[in-house]
LOMIFI-702308 format. One record per residue: residue in one letter; x, y, z of N, C-alpha, C, O in turn. Coordinates in steps of 0.2 Angstrom, whole numbers, padded with zeros to 4 digits, always signed. Example, Ala and Ser with C-alpha at 12.3 -4.5 7.8 and 13.67 -1.06 7.14 Angstrom:
<atoms>
a+0066-0028+0039+0062-0022+0039+0066-0016+0039+0071-0017+0042s+0064-0011+0035+0068-0005+0036+0064+0000+0039+0067+0006+0040
</atoms>
This chain:
<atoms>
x+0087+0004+0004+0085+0010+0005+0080+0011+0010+0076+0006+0012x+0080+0017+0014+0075+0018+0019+0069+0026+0016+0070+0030+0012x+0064+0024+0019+0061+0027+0015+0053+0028+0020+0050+0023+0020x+0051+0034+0023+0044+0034+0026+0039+0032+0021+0035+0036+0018x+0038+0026+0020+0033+0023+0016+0028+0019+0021+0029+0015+0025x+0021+0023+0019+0016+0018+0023+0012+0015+0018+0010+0017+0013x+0010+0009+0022+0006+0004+0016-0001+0003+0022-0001+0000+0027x-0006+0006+0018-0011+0005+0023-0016-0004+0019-0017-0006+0014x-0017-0005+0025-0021-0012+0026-0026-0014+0030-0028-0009+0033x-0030-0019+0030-0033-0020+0036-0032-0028+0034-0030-0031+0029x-0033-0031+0040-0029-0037+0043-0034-0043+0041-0040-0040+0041x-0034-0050+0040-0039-0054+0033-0044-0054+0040-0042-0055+0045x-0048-0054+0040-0056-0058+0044-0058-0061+0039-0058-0061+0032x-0061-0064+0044-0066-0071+0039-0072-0066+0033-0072-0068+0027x-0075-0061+0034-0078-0059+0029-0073-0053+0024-0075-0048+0022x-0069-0053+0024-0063-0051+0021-0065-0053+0015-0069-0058+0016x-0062-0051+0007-0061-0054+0003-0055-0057+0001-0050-0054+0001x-0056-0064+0002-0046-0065-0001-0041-0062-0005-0036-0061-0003x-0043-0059-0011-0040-0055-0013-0036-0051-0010-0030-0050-0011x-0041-0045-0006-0037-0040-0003-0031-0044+0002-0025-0042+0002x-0033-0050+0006-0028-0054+0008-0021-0054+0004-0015-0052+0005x-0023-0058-0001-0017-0060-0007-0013-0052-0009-0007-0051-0009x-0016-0048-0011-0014-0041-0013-0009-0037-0008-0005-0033-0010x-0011-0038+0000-0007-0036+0004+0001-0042+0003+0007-0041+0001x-0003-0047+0005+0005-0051+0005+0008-0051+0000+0014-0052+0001x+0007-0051-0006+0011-0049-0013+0015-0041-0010+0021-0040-0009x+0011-0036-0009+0015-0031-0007+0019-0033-0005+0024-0036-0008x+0020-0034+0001+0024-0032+0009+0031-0039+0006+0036-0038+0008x+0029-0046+0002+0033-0049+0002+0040-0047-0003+0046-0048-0003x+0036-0043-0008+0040-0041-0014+0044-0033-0011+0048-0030-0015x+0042-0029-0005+0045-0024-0003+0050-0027+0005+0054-0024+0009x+0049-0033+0005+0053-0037+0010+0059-0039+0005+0065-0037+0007x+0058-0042+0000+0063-0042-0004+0067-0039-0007+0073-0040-0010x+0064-0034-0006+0070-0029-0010+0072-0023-0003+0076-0017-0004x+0069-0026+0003+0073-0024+0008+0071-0016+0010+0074-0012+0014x+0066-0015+0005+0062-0009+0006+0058-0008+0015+0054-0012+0018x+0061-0003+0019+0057-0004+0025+0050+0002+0024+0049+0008+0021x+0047-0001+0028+0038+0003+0028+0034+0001+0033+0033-0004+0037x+0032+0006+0032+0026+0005+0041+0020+0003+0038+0017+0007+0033x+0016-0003+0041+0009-0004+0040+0005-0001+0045+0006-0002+0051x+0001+0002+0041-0005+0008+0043-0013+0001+0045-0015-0001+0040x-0015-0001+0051-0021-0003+0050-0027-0001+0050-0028-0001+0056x-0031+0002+0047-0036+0005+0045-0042+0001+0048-0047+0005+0050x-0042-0005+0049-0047-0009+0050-0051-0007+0057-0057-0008+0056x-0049-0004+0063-0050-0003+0067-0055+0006+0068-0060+0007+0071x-0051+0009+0067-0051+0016+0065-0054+0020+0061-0050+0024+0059x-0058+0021+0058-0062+0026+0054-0059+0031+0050-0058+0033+0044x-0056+0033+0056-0051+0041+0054-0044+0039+0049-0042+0043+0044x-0042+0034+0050-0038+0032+0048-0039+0029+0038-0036+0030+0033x-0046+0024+0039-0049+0022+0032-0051+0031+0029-0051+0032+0023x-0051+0036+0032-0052+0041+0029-0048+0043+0026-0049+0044+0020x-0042+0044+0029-0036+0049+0028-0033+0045+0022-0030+0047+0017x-0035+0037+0023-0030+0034+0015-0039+0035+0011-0038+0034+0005x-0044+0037+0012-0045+0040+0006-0045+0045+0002-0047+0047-0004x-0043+0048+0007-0043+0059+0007-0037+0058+0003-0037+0062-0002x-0031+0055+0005-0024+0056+0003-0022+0053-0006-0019+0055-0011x-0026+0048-0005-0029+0043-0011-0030+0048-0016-0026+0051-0020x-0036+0050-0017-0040+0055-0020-0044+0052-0022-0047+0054-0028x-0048+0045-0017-0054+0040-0022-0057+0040-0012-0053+0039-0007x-0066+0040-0013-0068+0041-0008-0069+0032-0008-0070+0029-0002x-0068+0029-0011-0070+0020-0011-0064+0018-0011-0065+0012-0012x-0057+0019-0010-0051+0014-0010-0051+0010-0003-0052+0012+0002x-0048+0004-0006-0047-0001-0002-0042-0003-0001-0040-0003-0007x-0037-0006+0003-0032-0008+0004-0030-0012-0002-0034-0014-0006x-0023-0014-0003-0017-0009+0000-0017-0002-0004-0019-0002-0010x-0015+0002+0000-0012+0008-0005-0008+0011+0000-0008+0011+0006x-0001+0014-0007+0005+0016-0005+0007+0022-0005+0005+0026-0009x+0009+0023-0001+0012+0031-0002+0020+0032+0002+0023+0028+0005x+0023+0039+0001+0029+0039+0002+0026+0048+0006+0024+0053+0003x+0027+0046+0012+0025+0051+0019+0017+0055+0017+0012+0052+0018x+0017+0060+0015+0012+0062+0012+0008+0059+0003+0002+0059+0002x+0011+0058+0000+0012+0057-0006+0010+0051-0008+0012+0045-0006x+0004+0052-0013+0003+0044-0015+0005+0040-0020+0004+0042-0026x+0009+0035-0020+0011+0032-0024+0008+0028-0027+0009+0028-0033x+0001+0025-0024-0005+0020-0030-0006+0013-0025-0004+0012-0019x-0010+0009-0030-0014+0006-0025-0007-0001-0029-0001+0000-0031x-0013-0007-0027-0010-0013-0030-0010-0012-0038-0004-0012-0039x-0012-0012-0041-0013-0014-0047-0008-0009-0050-0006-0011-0055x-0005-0003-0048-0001+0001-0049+0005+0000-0049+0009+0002-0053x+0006-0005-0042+0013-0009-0039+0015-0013-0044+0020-0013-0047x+0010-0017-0043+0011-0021-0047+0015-0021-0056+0020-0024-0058x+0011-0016-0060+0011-0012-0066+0021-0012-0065+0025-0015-0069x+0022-0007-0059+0028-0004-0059+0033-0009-0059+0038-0009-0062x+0032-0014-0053+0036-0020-0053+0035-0026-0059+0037-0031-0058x+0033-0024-0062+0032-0029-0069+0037-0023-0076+0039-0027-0080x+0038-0018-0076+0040-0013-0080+0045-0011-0076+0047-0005-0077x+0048-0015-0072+0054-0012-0067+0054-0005-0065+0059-0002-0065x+0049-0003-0064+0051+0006-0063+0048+0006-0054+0044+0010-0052x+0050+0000-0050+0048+0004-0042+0050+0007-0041+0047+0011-0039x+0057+0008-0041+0060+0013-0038+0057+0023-0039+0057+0027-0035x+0055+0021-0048+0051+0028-0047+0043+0028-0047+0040+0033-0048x+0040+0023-0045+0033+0023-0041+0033+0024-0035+0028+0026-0032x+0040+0022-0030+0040+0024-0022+0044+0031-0023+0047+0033-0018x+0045+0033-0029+0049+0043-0025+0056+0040-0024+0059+0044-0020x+0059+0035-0027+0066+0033-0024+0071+0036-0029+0075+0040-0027x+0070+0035-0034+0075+0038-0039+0073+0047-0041+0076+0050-0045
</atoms>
């Protein structure tokens, strides 16, 4: 499936929390597998950008990853997660 999905991130630095590391690559490897394409958003850089995923978000404190499908927020990780555990991605990314 193709689909305007962006996963916004920011990229591991040393003062990074490993976490956020592990939670990106859990994403991107389980939406690699299922062959899902999506554009990563780097946030790390940019201001305006760490804004818009939290204006879009609806949480002025989220942190990567969070997903969304063009406008539309799909949820952070622990939501992915959720859905890929209950089999329901297809209706957490807007696909079904």
């Amino acid at each position: 499936p193709l689909g305007p999905w962006a996963l916004y991130f920011s990229p591991p630095r040393r003062e990074s929390a490993p976490w956020i590391k592990s939670q990106q690559s859990e994403v991107t490897r389980i939406l690699d597998g299922k062959h899902i394409k999506y554009q990563l958003v780097d946030i790390s850089q940019d201001n305006a950008l760490r804004e818009e995923m939290r204006a879009k978000s609806g949480n002025p404190k989220a942190i990567p990853p969070q997903i969304f499908n063009g406008d539309h927020y799909c949820g952070d990780y622990e939501l992915f997660v959720e859905a890929v555990e209950q089999n329901t991605l297809q209706e957490f990314l807007k696909l079904a």
